[in-house]
C-alpha positions as CSV (number, residue, x, y, z in Angstrom):
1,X,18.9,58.4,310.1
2,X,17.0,59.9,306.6
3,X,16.0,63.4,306.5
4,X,12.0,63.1,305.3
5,X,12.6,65.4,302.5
6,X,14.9,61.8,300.5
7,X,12.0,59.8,301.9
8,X,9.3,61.9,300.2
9,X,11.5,61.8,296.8
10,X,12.3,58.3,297.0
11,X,8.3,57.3,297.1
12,X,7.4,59.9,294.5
13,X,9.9,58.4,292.2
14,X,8.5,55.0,293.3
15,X,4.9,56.2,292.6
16,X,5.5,57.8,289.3
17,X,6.8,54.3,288.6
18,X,3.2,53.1,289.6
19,X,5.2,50.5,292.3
20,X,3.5,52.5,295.0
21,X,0.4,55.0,295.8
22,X,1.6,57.9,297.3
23,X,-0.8,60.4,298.5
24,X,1.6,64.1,300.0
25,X,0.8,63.8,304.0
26,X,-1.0,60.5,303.9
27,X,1.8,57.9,303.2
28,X,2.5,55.2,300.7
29,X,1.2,51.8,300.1
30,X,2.2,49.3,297.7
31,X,0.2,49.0,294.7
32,X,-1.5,45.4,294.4
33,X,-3.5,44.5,291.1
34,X,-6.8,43.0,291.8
35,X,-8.3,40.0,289.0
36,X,-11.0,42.8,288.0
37,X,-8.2,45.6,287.1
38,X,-5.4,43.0,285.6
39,X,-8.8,41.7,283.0
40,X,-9.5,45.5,282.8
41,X,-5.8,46.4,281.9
42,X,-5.5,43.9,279.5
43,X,-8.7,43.8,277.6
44,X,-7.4,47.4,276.6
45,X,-3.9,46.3,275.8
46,X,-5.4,44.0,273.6
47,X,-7.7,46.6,271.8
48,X,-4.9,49.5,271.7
49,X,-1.6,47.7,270.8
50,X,-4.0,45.5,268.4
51,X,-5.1,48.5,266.7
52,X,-1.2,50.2,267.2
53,X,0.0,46.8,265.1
54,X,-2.7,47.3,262.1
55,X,-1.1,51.0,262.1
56,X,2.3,50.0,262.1
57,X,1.8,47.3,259.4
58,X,0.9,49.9,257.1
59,X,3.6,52.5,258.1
60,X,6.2,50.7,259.6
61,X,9.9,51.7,258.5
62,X,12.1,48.7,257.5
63,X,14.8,50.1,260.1
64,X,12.4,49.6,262.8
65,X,12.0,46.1,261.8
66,X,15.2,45.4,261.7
67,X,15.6,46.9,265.4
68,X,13.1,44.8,266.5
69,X,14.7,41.8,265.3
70,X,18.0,42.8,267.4
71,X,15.6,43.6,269.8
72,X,14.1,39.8,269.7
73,X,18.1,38.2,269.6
74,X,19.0,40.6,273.0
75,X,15.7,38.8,274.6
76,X,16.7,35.4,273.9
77,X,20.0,35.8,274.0
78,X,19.6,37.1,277.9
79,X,16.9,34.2,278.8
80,X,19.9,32.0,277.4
81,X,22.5,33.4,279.3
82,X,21.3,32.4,283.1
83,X,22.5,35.9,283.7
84,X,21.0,36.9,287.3
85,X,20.1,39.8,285.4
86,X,18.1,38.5,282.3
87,X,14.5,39.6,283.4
88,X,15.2,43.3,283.8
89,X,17.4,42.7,280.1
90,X,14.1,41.1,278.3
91,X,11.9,43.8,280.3
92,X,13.6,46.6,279.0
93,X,14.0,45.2,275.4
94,X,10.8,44.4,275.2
95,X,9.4,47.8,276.2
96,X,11.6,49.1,273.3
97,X,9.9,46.6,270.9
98,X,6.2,47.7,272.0
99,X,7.3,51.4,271.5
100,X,8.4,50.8,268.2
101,X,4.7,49.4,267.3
102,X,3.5,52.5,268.9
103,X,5.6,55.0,267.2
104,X,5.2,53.4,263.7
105,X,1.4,53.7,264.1
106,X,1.7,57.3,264.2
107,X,-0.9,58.4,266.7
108,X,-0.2,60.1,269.5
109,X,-3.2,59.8,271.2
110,X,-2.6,56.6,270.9
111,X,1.3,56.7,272.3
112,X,-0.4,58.9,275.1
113,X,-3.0,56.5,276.0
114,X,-0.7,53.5,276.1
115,X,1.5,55.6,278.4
116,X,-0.9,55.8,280.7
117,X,-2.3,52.2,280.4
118,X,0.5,50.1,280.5
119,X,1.8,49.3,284.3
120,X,5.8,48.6,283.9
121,X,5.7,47.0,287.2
122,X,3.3,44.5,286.4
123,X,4.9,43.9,283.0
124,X,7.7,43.1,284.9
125,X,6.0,41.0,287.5
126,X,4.5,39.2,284.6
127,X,8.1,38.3,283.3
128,X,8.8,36.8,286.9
129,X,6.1,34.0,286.2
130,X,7.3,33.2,283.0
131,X,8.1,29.3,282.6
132,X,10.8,28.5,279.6
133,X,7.8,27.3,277.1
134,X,5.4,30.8,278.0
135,X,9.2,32.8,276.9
136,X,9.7,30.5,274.3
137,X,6.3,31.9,273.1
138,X,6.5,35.4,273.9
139,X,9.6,35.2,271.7
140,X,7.7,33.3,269.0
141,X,5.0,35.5,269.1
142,X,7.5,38.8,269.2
143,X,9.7,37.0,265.6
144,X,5.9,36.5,263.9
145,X,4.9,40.1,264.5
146,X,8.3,41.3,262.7
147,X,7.0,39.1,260.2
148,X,3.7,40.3,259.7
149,X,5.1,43.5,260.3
150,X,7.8,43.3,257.2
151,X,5.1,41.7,254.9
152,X,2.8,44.7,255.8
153,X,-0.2,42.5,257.1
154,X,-2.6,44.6,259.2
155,X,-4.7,41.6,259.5
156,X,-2.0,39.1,260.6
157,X,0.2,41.4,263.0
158,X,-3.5,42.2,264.7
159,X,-3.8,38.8,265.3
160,X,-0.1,38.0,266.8
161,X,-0.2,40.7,268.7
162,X,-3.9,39.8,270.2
163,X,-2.1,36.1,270.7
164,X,0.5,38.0,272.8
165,X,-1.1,39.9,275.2
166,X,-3.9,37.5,276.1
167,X,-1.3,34.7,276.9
168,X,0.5,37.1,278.8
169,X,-2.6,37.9,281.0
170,X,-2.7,34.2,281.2
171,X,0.2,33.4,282.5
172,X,0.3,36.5,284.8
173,X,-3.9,35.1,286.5
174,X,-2.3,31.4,286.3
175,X,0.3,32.5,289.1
């Protein structure tokens, strides 16, 4: 009882989301993530918000670390709650938190890049698999890089944030 034209919008929204591939008078199919592109996705995380961390260390504003520290009490606070909600609450907060890395770096190649890297849906997904000791980490790991990021460490933030996303990439192969 849908006119196509809703359809059509509905899966282009969908694919701009990367939740589908949408190819105009082909169809749609659901995007799956093979082992050989989640390793390929991640090794670049790992060598773009590394580098993005080193950046921000040295430029970083102390209001943007004091957002990401609000941003790290709205994570647990929603884990916490047993709200139905929580994932898409730690989701969304925690894409904030990366995008203040990336804008403190101040490279937007780099912001673009990252853009086109990072697949929300999979982030998400990731969150899905996450037992109460990989979130207690994540949050760990998210309160150390505020910490490396206040005392300007390039060296130690590059190493949290390396920490992060390969356990992350864990825990999303391990399920």
């Amino acid at each position: 009882g849908v006119s196509r034209t809703p359809v059509r919008e509905a899966l282009q929204k969908l694919a701009a989301t990367g939740l589908v591939d949408y190819t105009p008078n082909q169809g749609a199919r659901v995007v799956t993530w093979s082992r050989q592109a989640i390793d390929e996705i991640y090794a670049l995380r790992t060598l773009l918000e590394v580098y993005a961390a080193e950046q921000a260390a040295r430029r970083i504003s102390m209001a943007d670390t004091d957002e990401m520290d609000r941003l790290c009490t709205v994570m647990e606070d929603a884990f916490n709650s047993g709200r139905r909600d929580h994932i898409d609450v730690i989701s969304d907060a925690n894409r904030i938190f990366h995008e203040i890395i990336v804008k403190a770096a101040d490279s937007g190649r780099l912001a673009i890049t990252l853009r086109g890297l990072i697949e929300v849906p999979l982030v998400m997904r990731t969150y899905y698999h996450y037992g109460r000791e990989d979130m207690i980490r994540s949050f760990g790991h998210h309160r150390e890089l505020v910490a490396a990021l206040r005392a300007r460490q390039p060296e130690w933030a590059a190493s949290v944030m390396t920490s992060h996303i390969v356990a992350a990439r864990v825990v999303l192969l391990r399920n």
